[in-house]
NUPALO-328963 format. One record per residue: residue in three letters; x, y, z negated of N, C-alpha, C in turn. Coordinates in steps of 0.001 Angstrom, whole numbers, plus 500000, padded with zeros to 6 digits. Example, Ala and Ser with C-alpha at 12.3 -4.5 7.8 and 13.67 -1.06 7.14 Angstrom:
! NUPALO-328963
ALA513190494310492200512300495500492200513200496700492200 SER512850497750492920513670498940492860512900500030492130 
END
This chain:
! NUPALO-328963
UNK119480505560098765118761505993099960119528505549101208 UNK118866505050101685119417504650103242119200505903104287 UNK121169505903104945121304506647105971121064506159107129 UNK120173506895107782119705506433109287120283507902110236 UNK120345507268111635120655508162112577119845507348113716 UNK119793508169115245118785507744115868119693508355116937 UNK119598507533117837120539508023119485119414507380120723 UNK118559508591121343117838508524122399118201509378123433 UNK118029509069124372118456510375125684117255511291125267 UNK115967510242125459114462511132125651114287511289124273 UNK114125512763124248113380514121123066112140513193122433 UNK111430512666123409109927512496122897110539511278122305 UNK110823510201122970111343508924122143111936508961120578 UNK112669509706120306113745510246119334112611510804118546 UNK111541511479118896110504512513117860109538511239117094 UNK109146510373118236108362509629117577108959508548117019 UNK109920508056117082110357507062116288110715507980114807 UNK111131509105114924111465509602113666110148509840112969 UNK109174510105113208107938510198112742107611508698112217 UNK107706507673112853107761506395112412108305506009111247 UNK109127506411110797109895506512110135109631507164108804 UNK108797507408109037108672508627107742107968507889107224 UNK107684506825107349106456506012106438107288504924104726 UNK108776505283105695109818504658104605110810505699104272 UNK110155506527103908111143508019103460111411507974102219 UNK110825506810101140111209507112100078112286506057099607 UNK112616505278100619113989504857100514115132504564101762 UNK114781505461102712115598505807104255114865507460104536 UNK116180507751105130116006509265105278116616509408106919 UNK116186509905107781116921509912109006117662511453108597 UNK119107511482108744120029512568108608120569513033109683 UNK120333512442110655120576512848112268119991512408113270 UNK119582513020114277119040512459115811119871513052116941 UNK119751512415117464121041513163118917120333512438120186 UNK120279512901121381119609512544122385120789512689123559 UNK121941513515123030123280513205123894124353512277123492 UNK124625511360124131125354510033123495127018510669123388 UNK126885511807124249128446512119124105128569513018122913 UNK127737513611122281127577514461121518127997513629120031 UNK127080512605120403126627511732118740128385510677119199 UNK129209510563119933130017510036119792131155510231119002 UNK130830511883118854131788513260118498131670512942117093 UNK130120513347116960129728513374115510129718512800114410 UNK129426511424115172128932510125114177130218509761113229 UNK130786509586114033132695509152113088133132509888111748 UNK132275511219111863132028512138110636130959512412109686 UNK129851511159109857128962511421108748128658509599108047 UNK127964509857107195127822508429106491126833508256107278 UNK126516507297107533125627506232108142125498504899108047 UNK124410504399107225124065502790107104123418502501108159 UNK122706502536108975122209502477110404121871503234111539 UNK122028502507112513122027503450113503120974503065114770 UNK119614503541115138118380503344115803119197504024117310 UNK119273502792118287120207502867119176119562502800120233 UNK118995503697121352118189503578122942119595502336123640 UNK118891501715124772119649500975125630120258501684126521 UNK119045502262127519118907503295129111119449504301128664 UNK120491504792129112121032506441128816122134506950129916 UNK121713507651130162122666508457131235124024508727130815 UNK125014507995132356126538508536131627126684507195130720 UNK125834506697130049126877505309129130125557504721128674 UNK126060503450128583124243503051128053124688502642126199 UNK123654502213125699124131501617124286124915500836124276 UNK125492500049124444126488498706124421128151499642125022 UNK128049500773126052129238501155126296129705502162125187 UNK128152502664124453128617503757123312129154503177122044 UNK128593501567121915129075501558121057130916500710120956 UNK131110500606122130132634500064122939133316501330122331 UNK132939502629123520133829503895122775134208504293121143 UNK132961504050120420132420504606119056134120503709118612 UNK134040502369119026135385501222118081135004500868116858 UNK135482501360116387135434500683114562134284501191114171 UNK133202500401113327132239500793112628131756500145111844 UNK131219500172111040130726499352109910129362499899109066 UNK128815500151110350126881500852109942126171499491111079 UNK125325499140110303124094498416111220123227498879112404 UNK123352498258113137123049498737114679121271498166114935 UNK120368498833115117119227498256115101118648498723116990 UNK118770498110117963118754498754119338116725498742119630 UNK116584500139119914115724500283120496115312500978121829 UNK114698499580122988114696500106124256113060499792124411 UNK112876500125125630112099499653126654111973498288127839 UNK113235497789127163113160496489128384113799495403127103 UNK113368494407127764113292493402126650114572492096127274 UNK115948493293128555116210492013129110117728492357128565 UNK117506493049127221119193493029126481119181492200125434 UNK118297491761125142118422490692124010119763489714123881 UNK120117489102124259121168488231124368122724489472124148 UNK122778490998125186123497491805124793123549492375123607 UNK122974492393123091122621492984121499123248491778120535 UNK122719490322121195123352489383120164124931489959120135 UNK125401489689120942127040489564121311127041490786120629 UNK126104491919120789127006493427119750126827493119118368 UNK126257492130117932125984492090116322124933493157115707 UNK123925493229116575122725494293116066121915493784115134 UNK121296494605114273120839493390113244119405493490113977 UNK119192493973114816117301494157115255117417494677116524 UNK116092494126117117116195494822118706114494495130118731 UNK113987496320118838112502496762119002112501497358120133 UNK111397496673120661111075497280121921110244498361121661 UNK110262499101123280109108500651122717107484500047123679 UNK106823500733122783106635501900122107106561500769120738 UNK107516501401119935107397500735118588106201500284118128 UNK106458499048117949105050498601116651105692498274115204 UNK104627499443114582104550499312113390105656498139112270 UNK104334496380112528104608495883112130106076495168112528 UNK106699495471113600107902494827113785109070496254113149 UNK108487497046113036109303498309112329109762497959111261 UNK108413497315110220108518497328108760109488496278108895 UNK109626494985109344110485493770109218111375493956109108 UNK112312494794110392113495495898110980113721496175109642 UNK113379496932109043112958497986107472113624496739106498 UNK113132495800106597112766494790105504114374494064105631 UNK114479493599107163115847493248107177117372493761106980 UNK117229494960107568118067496103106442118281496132105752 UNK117045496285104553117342496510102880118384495146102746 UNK117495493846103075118406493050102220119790492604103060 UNK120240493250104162121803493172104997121787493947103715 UNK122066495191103644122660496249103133122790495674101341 UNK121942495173100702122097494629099446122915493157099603 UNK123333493152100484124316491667100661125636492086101039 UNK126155493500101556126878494111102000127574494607100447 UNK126565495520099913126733495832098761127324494664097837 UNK126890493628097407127361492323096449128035491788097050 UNK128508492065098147130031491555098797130931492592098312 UNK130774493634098272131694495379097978132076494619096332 UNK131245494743095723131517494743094492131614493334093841 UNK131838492107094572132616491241094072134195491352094846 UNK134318491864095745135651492075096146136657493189094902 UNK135751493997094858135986495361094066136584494349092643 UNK136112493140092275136303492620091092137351492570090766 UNK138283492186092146139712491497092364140617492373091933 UNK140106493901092310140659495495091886140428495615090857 UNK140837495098090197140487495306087809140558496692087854 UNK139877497521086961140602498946087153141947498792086286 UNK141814497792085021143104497996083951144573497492084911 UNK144397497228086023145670496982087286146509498250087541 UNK147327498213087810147909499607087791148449499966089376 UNK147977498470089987147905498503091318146656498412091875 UNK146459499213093574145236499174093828145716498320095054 UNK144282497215095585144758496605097166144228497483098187 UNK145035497703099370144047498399100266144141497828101670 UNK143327497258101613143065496516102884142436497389104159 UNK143742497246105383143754498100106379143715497331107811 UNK143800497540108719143814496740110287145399496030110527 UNK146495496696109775147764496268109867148028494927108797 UNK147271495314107438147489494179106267146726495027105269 UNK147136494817104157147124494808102879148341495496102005 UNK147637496580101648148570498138101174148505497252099522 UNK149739497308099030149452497530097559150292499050096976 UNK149099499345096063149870500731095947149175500815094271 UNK150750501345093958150264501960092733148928502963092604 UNK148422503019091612147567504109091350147584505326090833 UNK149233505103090558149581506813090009150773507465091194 UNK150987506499092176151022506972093342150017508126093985 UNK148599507676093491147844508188094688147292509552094251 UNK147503510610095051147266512114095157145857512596095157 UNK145442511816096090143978512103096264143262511132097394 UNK141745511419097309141233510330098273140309510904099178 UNK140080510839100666139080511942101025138201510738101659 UNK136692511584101612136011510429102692136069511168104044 UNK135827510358104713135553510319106291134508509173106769 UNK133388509883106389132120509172107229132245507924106004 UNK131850506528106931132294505120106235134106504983105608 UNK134789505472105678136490505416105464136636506493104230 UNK137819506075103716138478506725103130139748506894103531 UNK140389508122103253141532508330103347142567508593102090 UNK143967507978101861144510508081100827145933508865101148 UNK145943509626099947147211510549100535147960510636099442 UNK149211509937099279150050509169098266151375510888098044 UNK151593510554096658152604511623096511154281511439097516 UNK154553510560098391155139510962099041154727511300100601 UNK153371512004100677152957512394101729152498511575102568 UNK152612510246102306152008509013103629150240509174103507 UNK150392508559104395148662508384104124147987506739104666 UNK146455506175103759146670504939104271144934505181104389 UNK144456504566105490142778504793106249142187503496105611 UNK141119503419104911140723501894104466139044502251105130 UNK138612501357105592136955501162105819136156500875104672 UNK136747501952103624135302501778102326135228502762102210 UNK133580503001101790133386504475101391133971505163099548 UNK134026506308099799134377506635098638133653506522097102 UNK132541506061097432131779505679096116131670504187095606 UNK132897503748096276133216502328096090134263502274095370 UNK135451503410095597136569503699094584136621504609093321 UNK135027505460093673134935505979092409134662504960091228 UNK133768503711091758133352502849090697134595502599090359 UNK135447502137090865136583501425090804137574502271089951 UNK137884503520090117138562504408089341138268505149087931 UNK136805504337087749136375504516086670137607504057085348 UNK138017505580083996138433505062083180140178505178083962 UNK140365505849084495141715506006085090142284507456085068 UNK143164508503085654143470509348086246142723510199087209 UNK141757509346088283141616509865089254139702509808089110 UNK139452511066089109138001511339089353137922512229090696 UNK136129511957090513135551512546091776135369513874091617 UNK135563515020092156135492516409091871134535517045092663 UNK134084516540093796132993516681094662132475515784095875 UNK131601516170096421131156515005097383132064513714098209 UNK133094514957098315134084514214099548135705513746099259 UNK135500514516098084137151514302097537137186513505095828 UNK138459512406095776138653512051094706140202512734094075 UNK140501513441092844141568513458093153142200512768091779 UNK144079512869091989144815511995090471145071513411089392 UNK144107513785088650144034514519087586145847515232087595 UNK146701513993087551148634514240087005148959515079088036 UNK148155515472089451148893516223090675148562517293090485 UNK147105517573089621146426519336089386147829520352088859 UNK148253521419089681148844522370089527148355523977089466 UNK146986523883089274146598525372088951145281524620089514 UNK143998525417088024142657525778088367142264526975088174 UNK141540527492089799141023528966089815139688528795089209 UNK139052530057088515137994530223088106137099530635089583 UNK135412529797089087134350530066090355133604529068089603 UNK132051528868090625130825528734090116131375527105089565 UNK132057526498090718132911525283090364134097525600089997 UNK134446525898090600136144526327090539136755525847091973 UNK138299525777091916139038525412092713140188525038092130 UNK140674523572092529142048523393091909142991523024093184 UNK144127523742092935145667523509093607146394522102093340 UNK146891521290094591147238519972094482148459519799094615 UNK149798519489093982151104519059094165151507519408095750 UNK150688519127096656150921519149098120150573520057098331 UNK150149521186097771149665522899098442148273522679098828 UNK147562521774098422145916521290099545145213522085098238 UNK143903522881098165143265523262097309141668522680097231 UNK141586522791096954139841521400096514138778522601095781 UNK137672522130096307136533522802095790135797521739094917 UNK135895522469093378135178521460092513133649521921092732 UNK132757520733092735131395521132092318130956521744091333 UNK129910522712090934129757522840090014128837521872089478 UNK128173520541089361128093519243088203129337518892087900 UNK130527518768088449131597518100087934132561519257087365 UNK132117520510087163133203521012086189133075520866085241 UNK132359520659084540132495520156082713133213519032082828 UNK133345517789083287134059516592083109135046516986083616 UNK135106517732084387137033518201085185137809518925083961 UNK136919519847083500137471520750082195137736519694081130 UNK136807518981080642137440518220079513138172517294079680 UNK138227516606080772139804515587081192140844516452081117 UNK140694517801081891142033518337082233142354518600081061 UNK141828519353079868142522519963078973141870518977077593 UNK142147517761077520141787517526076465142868517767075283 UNK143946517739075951145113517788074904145247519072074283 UNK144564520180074776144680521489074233144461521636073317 
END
């Protein structure tokens, strides 16, 4: 399912494009709308998002300065205004689409159409890179803004997401930020130490130091951090953890 978000100043703009929208609900879901750009600047850095339905005109910052502040991102930018004289600005931002309002339809679906297949080219780029990461390696690469982390894998404590990023937090307390999401290292950690225990967290099975009983449970991490297991993933948490019993 494709994550969409939508950033308009105007209420009505933001209502009807999301209504627009609903005509491809059964494979895009809009998970946020925000009509304050300072608001969604806050926010956005904290949720997943594969695209983002972007107004030009906005009070206080227009699209092109929000997305200067925003910095690092790696969701598809699709800009929708009312004036047709940012075109060339949109090139230079790398937007994959520019619709003018009042939306038509048929330039919606294209928008729609060009998406799917960015995002399935994005994807078969993920997972031929991912190739290079064998899981039977006992090293993982983690490619960051400074270089290229190599790190053991029984180094690693646990993995959290953040929005598009992950975060890795190694048993001597460092930590290393990579721009992949976490269901890119679950594939990858498949057949290892380290499973997914709930939405947002991966952790290394060898760091579990106490599981509390609950609908999921809760397990205690080498570092004092405590984790909320889901309840789908406590049966596979229970039989990894204690198979030796």
């Amino acid at each position: 399912m494709i994550k969409a978000v939508i950033l308009d100043d105007e209420i009505r703009g933001s209502n009807l494009l999301h209504h627009k929208l609903q005509e491809f609900q059964n494979s895009l879901s809009v998970d946020a709308i925000y009509n304050d750009p300072q608001k969604a600047l806050s926010e956005i850095p904290k949720i997943e998002v594969d695209v983002l339905f972007l107004d030009v005109e906005m009070p206080f910052m227009n699209g092109f300065e929000f997305l200067e502040k925003l910095g690092q991102f790696n969701f598809e930018v699709i800009f929708v205004t009312a004036y047709n004289i940012y075109t060339l600005d949109a090139l230079k931002a790398n937007a994959l689409d520019y619709l003018l309002k009042p939306v038509n339809n048929e330039e919606l679906k294209k928008a729609i159409s060009k998406l799917e297949q960015k995002l399935v080219q994005k994807e078969n780029l993920r997972k031929a890179d991912l190739i290079e990461n064998r899981p039977h390696l006992s090293r993982i690469a983690l490619p960051t803004a400074e270089g290229i982390h190599l790190v053991k894998k029984d180094d690693i404590l646990k993995v959290e997401a953040m929005s598009n990023y992950s975060i890795f937090f190694l048993n001597n307390l460092s930590k290393i930020i990579v721009s992949r999401t976490l269901k890119e290292f679950e594939i990858l950690f498949e057949h290892t130490q380290l499973l997914r225990v709930n939405r947002s967290v991966i952790v290394n099975l060898d760091y579990i130091v106490k599981y509390k009983k609950g609908e999921g449970g809760t397990i205690e991490m080498m570092d004092g951090s405590e984790i909320e297991v889901s309840p789908s993933k406590k049966k596979q948490l229970m039989d990894r953890l204690f198979t030796a019993f």
